[in-house]
N, C-alpha and C positions, 0 to 999 in steps of 0.2 A: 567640644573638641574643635581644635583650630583646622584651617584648612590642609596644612602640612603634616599635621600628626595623623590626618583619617589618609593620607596619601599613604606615609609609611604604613600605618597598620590594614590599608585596603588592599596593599601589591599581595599581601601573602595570606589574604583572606579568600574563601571561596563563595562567600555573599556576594549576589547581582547587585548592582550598583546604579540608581538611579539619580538622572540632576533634575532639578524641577529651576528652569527659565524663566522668570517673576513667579511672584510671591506673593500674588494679589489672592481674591476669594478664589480664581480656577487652581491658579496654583499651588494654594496652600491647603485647599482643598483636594489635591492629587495628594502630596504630600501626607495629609490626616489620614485618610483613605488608606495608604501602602502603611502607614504606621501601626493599624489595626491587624495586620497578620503577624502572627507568632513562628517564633524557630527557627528555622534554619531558611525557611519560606517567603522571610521577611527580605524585602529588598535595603540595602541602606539609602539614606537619600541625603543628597546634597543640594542645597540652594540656592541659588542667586535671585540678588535683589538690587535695583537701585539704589534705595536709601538704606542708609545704616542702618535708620531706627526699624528698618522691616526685618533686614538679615539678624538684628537684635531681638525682634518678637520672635521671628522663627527660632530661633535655639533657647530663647528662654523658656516657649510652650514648647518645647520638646517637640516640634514639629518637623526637624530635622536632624541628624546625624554632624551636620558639618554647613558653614556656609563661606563663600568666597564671595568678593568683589568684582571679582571676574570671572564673566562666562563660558569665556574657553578655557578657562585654570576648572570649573567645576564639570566642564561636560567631559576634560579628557581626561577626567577619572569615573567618568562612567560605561556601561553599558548602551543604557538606554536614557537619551535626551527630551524632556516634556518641555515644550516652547510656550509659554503661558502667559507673551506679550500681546498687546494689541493689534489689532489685525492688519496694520500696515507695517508693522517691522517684523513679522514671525519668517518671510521668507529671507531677508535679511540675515538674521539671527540661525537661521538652517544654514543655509550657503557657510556662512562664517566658520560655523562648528564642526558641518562634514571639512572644509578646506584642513583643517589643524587636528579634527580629531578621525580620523579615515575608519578606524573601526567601529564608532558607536551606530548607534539606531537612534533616529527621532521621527518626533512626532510630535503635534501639536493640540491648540484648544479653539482654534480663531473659527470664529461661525459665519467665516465665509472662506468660503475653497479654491473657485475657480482662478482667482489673481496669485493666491499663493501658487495651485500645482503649476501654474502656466513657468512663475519665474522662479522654484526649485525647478524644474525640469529643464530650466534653459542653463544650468548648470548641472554638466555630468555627473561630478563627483558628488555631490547632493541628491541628483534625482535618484540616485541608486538606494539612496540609506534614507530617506524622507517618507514617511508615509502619513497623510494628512490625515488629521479627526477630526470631529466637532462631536463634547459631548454637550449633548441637550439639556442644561441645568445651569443654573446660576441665582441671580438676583437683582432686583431692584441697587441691591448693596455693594460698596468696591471695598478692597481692602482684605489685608490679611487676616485682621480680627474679625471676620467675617465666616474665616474658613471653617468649616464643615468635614467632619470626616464620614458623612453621611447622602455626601451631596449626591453625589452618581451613582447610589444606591437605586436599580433599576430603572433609571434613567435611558432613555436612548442615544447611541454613543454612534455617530456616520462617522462610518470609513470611508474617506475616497481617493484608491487608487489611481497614480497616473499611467501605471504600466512601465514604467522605469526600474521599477524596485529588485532588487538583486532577492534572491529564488530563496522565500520563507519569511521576507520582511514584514509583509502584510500578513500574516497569519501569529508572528510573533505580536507582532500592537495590537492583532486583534484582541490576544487571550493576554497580553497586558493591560487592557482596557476592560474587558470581561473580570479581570481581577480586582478593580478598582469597584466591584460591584454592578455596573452598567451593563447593558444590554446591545450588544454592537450589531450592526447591519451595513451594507455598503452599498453605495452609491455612486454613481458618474460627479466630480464636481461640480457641474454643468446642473446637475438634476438634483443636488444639493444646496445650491445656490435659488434656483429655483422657486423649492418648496420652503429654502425657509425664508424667502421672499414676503411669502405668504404665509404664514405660521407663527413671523417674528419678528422679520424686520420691517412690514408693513406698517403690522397691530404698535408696534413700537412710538412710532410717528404718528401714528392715530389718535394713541393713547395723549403724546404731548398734544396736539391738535383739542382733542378733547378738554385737556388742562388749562390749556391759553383763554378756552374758551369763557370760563366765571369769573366774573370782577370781583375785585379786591371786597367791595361790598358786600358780597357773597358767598365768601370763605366759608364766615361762622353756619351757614346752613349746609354747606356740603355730606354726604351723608354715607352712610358703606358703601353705597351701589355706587357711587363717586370716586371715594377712594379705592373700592375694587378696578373700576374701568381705568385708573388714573396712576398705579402705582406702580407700572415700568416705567413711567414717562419720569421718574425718582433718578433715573439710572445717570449713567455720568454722561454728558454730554459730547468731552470727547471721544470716549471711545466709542460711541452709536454715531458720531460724523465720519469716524475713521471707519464703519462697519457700511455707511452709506455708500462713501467713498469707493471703497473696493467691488460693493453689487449694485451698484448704480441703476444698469437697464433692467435689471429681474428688478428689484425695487421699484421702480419708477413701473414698469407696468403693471406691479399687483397695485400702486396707490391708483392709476388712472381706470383700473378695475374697479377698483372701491371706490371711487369717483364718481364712477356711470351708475353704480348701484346708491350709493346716497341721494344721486338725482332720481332716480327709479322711485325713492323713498319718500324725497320730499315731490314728488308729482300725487302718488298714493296718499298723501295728510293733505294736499292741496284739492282734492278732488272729491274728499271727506269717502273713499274710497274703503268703508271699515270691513269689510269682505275680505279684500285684496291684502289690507293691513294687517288680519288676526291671521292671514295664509300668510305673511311675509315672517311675523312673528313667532310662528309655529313650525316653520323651516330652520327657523336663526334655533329656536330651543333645541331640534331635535340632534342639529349638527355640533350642539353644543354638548349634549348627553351622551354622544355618541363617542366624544373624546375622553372615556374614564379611566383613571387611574388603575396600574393593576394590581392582582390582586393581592398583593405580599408586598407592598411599599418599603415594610422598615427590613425586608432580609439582608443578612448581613453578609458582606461580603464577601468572597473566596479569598485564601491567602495568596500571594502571588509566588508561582513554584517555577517556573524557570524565567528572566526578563534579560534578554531573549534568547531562546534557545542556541543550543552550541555552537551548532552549523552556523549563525549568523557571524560568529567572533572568535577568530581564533584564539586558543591558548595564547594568555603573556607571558 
């Protein structure tokens, strides 16, 4: 369906209406996600993309309802707007769509917060209808072909409020987010930036640091415990400089953290300190077992029943 035929047939439909903002693995993965509910429950979805060839994957895999070349032609025929650009154009991309589309609801994917809510909230009409996410899932892998309609199945999904939001906005992306399968919780973006400083965007840099580290001569021995430690540092290079870029100081003091503890390390192996070294060891395992998956991984989603509730949008 073209983009003007899902216009006419959406005015006089009573189906919620979602756009999904690139088309990449988060994107087309929201996208898979809302496609798995049935009936009347089912949201439509619309997409945008950069390239042709992606707006052409999406509606070949039936992964969406309709796509456009443009993003404010697909958000203002939605509801509820999903921004699923790299983390330095998502506030960008907000501003734009609340300015031309004043009724919808958005929200985002960018796994960093603080730089967004600072500059949607420096714009009014924005900060009212903007309510930031991060859900905790991805891949090593970019791209549409990529997408997963399983990704944020139990997944942790941060909300973080600026306190701007017009009265129901956060609680509608909540239970839009809890529909995508995910498990949402909120947070300050301050205190989301943060932890996942330390959880993600450290280990991230680590991970390349680790990879830099075996010469070419040394490939052919590298072994699972190598390519386990080594296979976020796969990920795309610009968008983890654009994800640096935005939490720079929370970044910068979990690596100068991990800094003082690698020396802590290499003092312990230089000291032949093997006491110290199987108690260092046995901290690192326990904090590691402690992070386990839960216990229903593959449950399958809820469908999605109102996106977003009425009070948010008046009748058209």
């Amino acid at each position: 369906m073209n983009i003007s035929d899902f216009a006419n047939e959406s005015s006089s439909s009573p189906i919620r209406t979602v756009a999904v903002i690139g088309l990449g693995l988060l994107g087309g993965s929201v996208a898979k996600s809302l496609r798995r509910s049935v009936g009347e429950a089912s949201p439509r979805v619309i997409g945008w993309g950069r390239r042709p060839e992606t707006r052409e994957f999406a509606i070949n895999h039936d992964l969406v309802d309709a796509v456009s070349d443009d993003f404010v032609e697909a958000s203002r025929l939605a509801d509820l707007v999903v921004i699923a650009t790299p983390v330095d154009r998502i506030a960008q991309y907000a501003i734009e769509v609340a300015k031309e589309c004043p009724n919808v609801l958005i929200t985002d994917v960018g796994s960093t917060k603080r730089g967004i809510v600072d500059a949607v909230a420096a714009a009014p009409r924005a900060a009212t209808r903007f309510v930031a996410a991060h859900p905790i899932a991805g891949s090593e892998k970019t791209g549409i072909e990529f997408a997963r309609d399983d990704l944020f199945d139990q997944k942790s999904i941060v909300i973080t409020p600026s306190g701007h939001e017009v009265a129901g906005a956060v609680d509608a992306v909540d239970q839009f987010w809890r529909s995508t399968g995910g498990r949402t919780r909120r947070l300050s973006p301050q205190q989301h930036d943060e932890m996942m400083a330390v959880t993600s965007h450290a280990p991230h840099l680590i991970s390349a640091m680790v990879a830099r580290q075996v010469p070419d001569e040394a490939i052919a021995l590298v072994g699972r415990g190598w390519l386990d430690t080594t296979r976020i540092a796969a990920g795309d290079e610009g968008l983890w400089t654009s994800i640096v870029t935005e939490n720079r100081a929370a970044i910068l003091a979990a690596m100068q953290a991990a800094a003082q503890d690698l020396s802590r390390l290499v003092e312990i192996i230089e000291t032949a300190d093997d006491e110290a070294l199987t108690e260092y060891l046995r901290a690192a395992r326990q904090q590691r077992e402690s992070a386990r998956p839960p216990r229903n991984p593959s449950a399958p989603a809820k469908a999605v029943k109102t996106v977003p509730p009425p009070n948010i949008h008046p009748p058209r």
